[in-house]
C-alpha positions as CSV (number, residue, x, y, z in Angstrom):
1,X,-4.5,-30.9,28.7
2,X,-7.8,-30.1,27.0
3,X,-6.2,-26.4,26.0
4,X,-3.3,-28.3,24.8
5,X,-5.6,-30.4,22.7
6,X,-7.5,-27.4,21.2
7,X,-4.6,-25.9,20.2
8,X,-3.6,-28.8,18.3
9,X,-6.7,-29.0,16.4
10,X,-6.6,-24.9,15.9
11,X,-3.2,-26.1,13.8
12,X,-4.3,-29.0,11.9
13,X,-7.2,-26.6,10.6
14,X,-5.0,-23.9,9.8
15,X,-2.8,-26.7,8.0
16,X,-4.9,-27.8,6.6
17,X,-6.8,-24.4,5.0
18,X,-3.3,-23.5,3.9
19,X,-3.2,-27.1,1.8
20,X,-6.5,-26.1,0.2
21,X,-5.8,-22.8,-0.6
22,X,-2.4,-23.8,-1.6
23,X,-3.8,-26.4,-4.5
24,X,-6.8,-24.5,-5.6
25,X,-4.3,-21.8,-6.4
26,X,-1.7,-24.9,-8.3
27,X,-5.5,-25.8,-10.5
28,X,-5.9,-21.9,-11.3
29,X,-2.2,-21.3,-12.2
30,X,-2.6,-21.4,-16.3
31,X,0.9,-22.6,-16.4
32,X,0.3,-25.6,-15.1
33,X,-2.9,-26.6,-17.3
34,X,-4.0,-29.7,-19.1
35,X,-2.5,-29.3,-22.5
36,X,-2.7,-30.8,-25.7
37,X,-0.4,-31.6,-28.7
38,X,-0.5,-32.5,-31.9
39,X,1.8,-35.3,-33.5
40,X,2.9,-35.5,-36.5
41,X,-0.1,-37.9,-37.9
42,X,-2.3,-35.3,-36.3
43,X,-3.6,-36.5,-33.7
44,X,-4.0,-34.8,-30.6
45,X,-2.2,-36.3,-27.6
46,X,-4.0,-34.5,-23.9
47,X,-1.7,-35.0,-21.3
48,X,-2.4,-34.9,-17.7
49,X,0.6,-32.4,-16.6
50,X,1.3,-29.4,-18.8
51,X,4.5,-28.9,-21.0
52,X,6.0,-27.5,-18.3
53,X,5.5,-31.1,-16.3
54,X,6.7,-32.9,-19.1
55,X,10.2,-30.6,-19.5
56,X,10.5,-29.1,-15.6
57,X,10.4,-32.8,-14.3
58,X,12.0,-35.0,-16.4
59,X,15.3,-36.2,-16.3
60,X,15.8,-38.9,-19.2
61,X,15.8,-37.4,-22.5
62,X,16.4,-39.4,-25.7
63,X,18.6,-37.8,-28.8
64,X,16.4,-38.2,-32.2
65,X,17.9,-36.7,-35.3
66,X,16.4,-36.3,-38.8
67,X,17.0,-34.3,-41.6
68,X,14.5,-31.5,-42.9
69,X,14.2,-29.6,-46.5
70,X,13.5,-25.8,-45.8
71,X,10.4,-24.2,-47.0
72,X,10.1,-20.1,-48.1
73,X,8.5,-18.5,-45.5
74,X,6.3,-15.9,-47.3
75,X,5.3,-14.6,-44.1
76,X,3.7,-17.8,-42.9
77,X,5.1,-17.4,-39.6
78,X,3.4,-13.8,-38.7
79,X,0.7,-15.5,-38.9
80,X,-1.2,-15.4,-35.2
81,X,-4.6,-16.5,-34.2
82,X,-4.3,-13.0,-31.9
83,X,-4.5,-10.3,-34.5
84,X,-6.5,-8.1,-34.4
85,X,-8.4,-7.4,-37.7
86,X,-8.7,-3.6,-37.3
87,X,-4.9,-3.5,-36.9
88,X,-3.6,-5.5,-39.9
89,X,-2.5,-3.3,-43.0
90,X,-2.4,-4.4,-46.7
91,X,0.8,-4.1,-48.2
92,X,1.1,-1.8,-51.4
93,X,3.6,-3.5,-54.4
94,X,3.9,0.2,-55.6
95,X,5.3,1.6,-52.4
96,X,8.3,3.3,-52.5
97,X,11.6,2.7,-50.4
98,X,13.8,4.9,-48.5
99,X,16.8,6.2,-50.4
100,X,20.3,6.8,-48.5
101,X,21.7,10.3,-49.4
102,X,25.4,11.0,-49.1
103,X,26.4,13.6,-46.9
104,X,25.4,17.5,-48.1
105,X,28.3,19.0,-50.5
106,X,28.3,22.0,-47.4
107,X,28.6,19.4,-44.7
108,X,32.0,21.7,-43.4
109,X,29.4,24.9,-43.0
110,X,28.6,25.7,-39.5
111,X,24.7,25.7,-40.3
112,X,24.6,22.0,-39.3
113,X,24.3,21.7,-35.4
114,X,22.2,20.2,-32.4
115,X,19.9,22.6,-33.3
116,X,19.6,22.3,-37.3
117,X,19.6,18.4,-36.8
118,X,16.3,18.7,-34.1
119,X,14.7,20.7,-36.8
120,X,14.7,18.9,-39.6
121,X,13.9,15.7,-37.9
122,X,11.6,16.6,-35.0
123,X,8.0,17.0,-37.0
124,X,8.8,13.8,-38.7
125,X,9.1,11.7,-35.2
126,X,5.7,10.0,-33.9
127,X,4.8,8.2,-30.4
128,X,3.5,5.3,-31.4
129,X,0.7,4.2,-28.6
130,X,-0.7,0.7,-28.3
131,X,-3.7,-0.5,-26.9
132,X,-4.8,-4.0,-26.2
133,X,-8.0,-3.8,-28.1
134,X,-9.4,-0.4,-29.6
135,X,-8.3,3.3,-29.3
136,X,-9.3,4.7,-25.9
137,X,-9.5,7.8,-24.3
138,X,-7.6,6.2,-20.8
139,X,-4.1,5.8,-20.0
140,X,-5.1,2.5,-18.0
141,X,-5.8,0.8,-21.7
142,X,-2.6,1.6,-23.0
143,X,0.0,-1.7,-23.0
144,X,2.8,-0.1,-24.5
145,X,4.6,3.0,-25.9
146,X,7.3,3.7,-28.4
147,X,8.4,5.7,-30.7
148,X,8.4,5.8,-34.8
149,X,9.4,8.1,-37.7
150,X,8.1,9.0,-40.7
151,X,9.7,7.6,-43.6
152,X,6.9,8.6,-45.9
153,X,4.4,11.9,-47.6
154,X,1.4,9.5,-47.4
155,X,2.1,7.7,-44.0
156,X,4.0,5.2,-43.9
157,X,6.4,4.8,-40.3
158,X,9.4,3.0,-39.5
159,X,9.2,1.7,-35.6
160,X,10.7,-1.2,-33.3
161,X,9.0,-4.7,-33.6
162,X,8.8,-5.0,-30.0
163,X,6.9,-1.7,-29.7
164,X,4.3,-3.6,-31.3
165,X,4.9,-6.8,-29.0
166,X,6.4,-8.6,-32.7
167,X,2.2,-8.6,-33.6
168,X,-0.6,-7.0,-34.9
169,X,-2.9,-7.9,-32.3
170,X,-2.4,-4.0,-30.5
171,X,-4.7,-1.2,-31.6
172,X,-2.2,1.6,-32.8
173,X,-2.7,5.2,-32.4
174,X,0.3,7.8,-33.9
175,X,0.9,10.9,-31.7
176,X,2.4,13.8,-33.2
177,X,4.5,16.9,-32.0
178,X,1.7,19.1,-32.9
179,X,-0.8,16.4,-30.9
180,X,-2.2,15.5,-34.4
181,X,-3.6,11.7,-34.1
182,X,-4.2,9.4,-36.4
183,X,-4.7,5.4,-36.1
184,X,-2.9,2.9,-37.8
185,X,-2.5,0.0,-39.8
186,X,0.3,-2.9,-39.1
187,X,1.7,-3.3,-42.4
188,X,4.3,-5.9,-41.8
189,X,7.1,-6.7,-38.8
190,X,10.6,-8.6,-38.8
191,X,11.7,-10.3,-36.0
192,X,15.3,-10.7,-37.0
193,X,16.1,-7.2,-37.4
194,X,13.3,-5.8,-34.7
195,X,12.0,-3.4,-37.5
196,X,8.0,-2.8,-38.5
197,X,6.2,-1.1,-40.9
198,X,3.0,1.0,-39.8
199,X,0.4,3.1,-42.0
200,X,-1.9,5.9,-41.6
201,X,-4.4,7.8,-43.6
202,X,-2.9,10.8,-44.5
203,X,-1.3,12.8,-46.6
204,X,2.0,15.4,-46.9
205,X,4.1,14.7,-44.2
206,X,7.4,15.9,-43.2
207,X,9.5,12.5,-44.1
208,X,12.8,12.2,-42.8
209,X,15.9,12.2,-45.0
210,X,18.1,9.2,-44.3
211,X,21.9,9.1,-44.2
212,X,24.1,6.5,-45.3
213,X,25.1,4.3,-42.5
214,X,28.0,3.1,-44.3
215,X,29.3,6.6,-43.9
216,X,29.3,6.4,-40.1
217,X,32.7,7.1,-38.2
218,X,33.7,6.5,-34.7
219,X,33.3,10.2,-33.0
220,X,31.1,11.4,-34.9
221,X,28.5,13.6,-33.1
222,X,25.3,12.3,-33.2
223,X,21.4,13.2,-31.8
224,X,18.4,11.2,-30.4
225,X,15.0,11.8,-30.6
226,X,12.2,10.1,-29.1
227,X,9.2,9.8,-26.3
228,X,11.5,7.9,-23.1
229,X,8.5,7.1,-20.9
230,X,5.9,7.5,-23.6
231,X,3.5,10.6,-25.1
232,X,4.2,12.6,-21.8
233,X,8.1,13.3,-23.1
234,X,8.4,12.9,-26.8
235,X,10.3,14.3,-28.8
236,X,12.5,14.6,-26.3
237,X,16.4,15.3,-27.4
238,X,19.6,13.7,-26.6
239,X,22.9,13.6,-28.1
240,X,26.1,11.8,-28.0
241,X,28.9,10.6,-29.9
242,X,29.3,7.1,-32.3
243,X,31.2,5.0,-30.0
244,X,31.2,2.4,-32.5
245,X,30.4,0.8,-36.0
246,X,29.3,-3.1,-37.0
247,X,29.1,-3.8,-33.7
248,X,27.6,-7.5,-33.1
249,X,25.3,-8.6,-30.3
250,X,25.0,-12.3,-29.2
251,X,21.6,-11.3,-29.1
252,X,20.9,-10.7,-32.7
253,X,23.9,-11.6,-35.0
254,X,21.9,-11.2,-38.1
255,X,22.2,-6.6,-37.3
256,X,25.6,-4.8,-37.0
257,X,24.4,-2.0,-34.9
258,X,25.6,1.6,-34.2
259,X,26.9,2.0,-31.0
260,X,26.3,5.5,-29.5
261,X,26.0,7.1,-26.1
262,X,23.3,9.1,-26.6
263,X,21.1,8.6,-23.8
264,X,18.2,6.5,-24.5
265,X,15.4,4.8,-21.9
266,X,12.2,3.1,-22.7
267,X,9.9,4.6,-25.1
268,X,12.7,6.1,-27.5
269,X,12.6,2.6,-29.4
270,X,11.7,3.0,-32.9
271,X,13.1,6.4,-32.9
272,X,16.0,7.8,-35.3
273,X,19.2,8.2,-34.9
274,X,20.3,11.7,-36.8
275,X,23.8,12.6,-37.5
276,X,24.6,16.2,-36.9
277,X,23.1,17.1,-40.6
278,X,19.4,15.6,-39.7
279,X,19.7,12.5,-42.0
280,X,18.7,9.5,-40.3
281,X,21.7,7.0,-39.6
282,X,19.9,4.3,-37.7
283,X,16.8,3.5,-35.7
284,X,17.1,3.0,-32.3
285,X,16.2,-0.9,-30.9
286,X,18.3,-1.5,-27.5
287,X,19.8,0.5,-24.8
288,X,22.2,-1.5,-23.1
289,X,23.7,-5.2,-23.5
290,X,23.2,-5.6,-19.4
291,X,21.6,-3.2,-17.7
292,X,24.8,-2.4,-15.4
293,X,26.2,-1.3,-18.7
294,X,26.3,3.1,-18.6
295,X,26.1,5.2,-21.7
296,X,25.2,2.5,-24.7
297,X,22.8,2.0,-26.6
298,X,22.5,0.3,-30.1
299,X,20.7,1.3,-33.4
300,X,19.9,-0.4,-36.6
301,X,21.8,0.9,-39.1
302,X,19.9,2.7,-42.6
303,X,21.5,0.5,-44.8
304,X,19.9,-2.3,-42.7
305,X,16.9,-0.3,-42.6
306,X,16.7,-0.2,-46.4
307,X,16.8,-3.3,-47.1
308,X,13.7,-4.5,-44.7
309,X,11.2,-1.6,-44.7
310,X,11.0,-2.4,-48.4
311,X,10.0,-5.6,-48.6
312,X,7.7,-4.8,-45.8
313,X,5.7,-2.1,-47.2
314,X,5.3,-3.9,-50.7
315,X,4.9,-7.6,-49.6
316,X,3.8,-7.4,-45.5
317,X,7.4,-9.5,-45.0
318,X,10.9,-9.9,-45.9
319,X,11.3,-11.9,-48.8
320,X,13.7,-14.9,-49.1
321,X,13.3,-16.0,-45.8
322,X,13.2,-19.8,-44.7
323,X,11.4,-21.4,-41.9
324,X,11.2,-24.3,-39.9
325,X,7.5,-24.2,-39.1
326,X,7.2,-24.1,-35.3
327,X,5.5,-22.3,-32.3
328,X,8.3,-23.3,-29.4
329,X,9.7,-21.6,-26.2
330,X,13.2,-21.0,-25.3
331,X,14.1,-23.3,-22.1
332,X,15.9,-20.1,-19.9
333,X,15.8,-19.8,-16.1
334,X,11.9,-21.5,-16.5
335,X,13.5,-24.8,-17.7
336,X,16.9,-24.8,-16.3
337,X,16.9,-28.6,-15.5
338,X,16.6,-29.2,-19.3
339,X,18.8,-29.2,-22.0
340,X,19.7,-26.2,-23.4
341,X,17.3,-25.3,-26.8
342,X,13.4,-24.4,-28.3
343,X,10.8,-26.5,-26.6
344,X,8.3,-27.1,-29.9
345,X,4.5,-26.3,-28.6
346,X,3.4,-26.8,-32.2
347,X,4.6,-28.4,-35.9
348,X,2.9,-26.5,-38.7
349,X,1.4,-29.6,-40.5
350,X,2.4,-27.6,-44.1
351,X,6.1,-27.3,-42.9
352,X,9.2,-28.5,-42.9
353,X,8.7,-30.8,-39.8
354,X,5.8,-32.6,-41.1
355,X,6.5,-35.9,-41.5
356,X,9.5,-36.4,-39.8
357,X,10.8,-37.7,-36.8
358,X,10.2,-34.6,-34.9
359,X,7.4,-34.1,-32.4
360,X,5.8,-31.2,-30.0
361,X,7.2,-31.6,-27.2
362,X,11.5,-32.1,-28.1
363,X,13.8,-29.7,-27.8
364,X,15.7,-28.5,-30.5
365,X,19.4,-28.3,-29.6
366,X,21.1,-28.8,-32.9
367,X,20.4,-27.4,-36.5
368,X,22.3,-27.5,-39.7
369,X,25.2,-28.8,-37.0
370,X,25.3,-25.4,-35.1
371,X,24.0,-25.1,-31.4
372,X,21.1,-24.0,-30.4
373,X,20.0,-22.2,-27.5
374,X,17.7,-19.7,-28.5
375,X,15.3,-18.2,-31.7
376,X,18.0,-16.2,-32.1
377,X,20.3,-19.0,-33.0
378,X,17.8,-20.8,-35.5
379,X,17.3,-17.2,-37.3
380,X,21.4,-17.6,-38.1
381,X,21.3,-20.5,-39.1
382,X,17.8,-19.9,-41.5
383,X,19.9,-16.5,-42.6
384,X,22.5,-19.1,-44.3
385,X,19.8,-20.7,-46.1
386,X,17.0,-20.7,-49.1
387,X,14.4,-22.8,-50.0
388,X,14.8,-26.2,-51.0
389,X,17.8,-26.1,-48.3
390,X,18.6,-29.8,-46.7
391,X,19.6,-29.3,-43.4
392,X,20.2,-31.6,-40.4
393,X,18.0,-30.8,-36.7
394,X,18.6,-33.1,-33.6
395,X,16.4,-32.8,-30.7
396,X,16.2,-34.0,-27.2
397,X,12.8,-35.9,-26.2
398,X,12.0,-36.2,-23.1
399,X,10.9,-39.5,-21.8
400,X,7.8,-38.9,-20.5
């Protein structure tokens, strides 16, 4: 009896050490701390459960609808508390924009090949390395790798926006063929069209020559050149055919990509996409829809490209734009319980939510009368829109 008795109390402690360690690891988890929002009078409102409390286990949710005139954007919302200062470039109102050639008068000489097309690209292709603070000499300090090209004699570079995490708070290093190095300046990103603007300090580069994408057929024979994997393998070579032109993605509707099999992986983001004469037809974003799909990946065409990177080198962002004025997060798998939409963390108190009957904490499911499930979705609707715009939002509140 009296071992049968220990044994018991040898479980209630182990019990009852796993509940301990169980909660103190519930207080550490971030995800679940106090947080606090701000109303639309301002004041701050400190819950005891997190935003995720609030959403995650709630099961009443009230419609509210209102009706919101659209404010320019004017590159309010790349605005983050997280830059960092030694990353953010000055834009330049005298830059000068790509041009889109035509296709050489010779194009039916056999001169133009894999071979040509590597050439007069390659020294113009950079690995773009970011760091989470400052330019190190270690591999462990690097967050993430891509890959750019030169679009410019005095440095400018064309890369992904999510090589660059859609920020400025990385420390940028460019990596050339030749193992030249230089650090750079974020000059201005766009989410919609996943494109960025980056500058260094130097002077008579080999720029690219870009192709008109409008001049893209299905079959033609096409090359692409990047660092899959990072530094270790750029400028690595692969080549393909164009399986396809204005393609559309459910995932941004606002591009109609180049589709392609070239073989791309990780790391080749940001990098061109050559036809077989060495002008740049695209810059590569995405490899595959799923990741079951074989042989696809996507690139943003140069007439998209032209009409960004301008307005990114002379004004930091794309001019024209509209915004809503939130911070938010998607609902996805984390919130599944909840409806469908953008959480709002945060109303800009200067936009286009301020005093209305939107708070933090709905979820927008409903703008301008079109669905929405995702940032994706409000950027087609902004797309349709300028300033001054009147446009109706409903959200779901939840009732706690």
């Amino acid at each position: 009896m009296f071992i049968i008795i220990l044994c018991a109390l040898l479980v209630m402690m182990i019990v009852g050490f796993a509940v301990y360690i169980a909660t103190s690891n519930s207080r550490a988890n971030p995800a679940r701390s106090n947080s606090g929002f701000s109303d639309n009078d301002g004041n701050n409102g400190d819950y005891e459960i997190s935003p995720f409390d609030i959403i995650g286990n709630n099961k009443n949710y009230t419609e509210v609808a209102d009706e919101i005139t659209l404010k320019a954007d004017n590159g309010d919302t790349l605005k983050r508390d997280d830059d960092n200062e030694a990353s953010v470039g000055e834009p330049d109102e005298k830059a000068k924009n790509i041009t889109l050639e035509p296709l050489p008068k010779d194009k039916d000489d056999d001169k133009y090949d894999t071979h040509s097309a590597y050439n007069a690209v390659s020294d113009s292709v950079v690995t773009v390395v970011c760091y989470k603070d400052k330019i190190t000499d270690s591999e462990s300090d690097i967050v993430a790798q891509g890959t750019g090209t030169v679009i410019s004699s005095d440095g400018y570079i064309v890369t992904n926006a999510h090589v660059i995490s859609n920020s400025r708070m990385y420390a940028i290093n460019i990596v050339f063929n030749n193992n030249d190095e230089y650090p750079a300046k974020i000059v201005g990103y766009d989410t919609w069209t996943d494109l960025a603007v980056l500058k260094i300090d130097a002077k008579d580069l080999k720029v690219v020559t870009f192709g008109d994408s409008a001049l893209v057929n299905v079959g033609d024979d096409v090359i692409a050149i990047g660092s899959p994997g990072g530094q270790k393998f750029q400028n690595s070579l692969t080549r393909g055919i164009v399986s396809a032109v204005d393609r559309e993605l459910s995932i941004n509707k606002y591009v109609r990509y180049i589709q392609s099999d070239a073989a791309i992986s990780p790391g080749n983001s940001g990098g061109p996409l050559c036809n077989i004469y060495g002008q740049v037809i695209g810059i590569t974003t995405i490899k595959t829809v799923a990741n079951y799909y074989e042989n696809m990946s996507f690139s943003i065409p140069s007439a998209t490209v032209e009409e960004i990177v301008g307005d990114l080198m002379r004004y930091g962002y794309v001019k024209g734009r509209c915004r809503i004025g939130i911070t938010g997060t998607e609902t996805g798998n984390e919130y599944a319980d909840a409806p469908s939409g953008v959480i709002i963390n945060a109303i800009d108190e200067s936009g286009p939510l301020a005093d209305t009957k939107i708070k933090a904490g709905d979820i927008i499911t409903e703008l301008d009368g079109s669905t929405i499930t995702s940032f994706q979705d409000i950027y087609d609707v902004l797309a349709n829109h300028e300033e001054g715009d009147k446009i109706s939002i409903k959200v779901q509140r939840p009732s706690n």
